[in-house]
N, C-alpha and C positions, 0 to 999 in steps of 0.2 A: 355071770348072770345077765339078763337081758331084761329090758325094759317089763315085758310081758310079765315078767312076773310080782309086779308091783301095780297094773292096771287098777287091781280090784280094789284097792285103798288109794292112789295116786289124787283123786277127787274130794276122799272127807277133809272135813274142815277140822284145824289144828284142834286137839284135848285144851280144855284148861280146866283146871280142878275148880271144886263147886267147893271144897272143903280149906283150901288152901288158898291165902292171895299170892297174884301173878310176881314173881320176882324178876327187878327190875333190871335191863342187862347188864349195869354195873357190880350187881350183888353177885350176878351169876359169876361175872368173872370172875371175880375173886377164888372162886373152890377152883380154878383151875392153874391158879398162881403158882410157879414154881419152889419147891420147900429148899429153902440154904441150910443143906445138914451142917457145914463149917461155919458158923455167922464170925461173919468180921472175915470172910478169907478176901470177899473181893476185895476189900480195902485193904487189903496187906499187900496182894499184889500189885495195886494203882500207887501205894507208897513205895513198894518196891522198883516201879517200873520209873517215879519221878524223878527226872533229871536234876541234877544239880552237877554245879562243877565245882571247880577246887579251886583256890585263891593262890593267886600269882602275887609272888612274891616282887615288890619295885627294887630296882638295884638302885646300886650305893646315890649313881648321880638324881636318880629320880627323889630319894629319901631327902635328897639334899632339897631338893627342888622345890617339895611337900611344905621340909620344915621354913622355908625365906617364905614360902605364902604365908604358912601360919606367923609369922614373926610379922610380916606387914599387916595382918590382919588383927591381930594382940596393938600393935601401935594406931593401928586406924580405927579402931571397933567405933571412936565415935562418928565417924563421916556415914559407919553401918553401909561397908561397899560391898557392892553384889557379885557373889559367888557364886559356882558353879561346882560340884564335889561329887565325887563318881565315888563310892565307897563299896565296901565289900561285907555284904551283909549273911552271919550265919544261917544254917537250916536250925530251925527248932528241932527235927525230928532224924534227922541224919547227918551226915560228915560231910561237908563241904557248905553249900549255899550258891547264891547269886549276886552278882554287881548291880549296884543301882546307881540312881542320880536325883541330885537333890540342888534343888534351885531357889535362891532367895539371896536377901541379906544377912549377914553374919550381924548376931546379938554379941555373942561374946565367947573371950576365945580363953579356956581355963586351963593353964597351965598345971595347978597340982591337981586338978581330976584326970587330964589330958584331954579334953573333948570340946571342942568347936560346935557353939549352938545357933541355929539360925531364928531371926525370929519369927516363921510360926512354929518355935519349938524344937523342931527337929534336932535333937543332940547326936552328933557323930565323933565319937572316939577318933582319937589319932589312930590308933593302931588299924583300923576299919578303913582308912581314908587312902586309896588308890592314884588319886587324881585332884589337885585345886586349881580351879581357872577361876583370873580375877580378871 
């Protein structure tokens, strides 16, 4: 098709209905928004695709290492010396998780729950705890 064949209206000026108010270009877009026949797929996928890794296991000399911090810090908890705890935190939604790190002073250290609290709060289980720098 070529230009010419549009000359004879190319000139009038845009329709707007007399019966109907103008809608606005956000309303318009909307009817032209894409339909999710599957809802919830994109999100299965974006879960499925999220990384996580798997918890490495500390060997025997490192466990050792873990427990003499916790033990100096159970005898020192009142001087409340500042720690440093790399721990291994699970996914809620799948099998593995991610290492984190948590920085403060130790509040207190609970033998028969097994968990090392810092004081603002943060409680991390023995068995989660990766790494202690004092």
């Amino acid at each position: 098709m070529s230009e010419r064949n549009y000359d004879d209206i190319i000139g009038l000026p845009h329709h707007r209905s007399e019966k109907r108010p103008h809608m606005a270009n956000s309303e318009r877009a909307a009817q032209f928004s894409p339909f999710a026949a599957l809802k919830g797929y994109d999100e299965e996928i974006g879960e499925a695709a999220r990384y996580v890794s798997s918890r490495d296991e500390p060997d025997e000399a490192h466990t050792a290492e873990i427990n003499d911090a916790l033990v100096y810090l159970k005898n020192n908890i009142a001087q409340r010396p500042s720690v440093t705890v790399v721990y291994f935190e699970e996914d809620e939604k799948k099998a593995g998780g991610r290492k984190k790190t948590a920085a403060g002073r130790a509040a207190a250290v609970d033998a028969f729950r097994q968990t090392l609290t810092l004081e603002d709060g943060t409680v991390l289980p023995f068995s989660c705890i990766l790494e202690i720098d004092l």
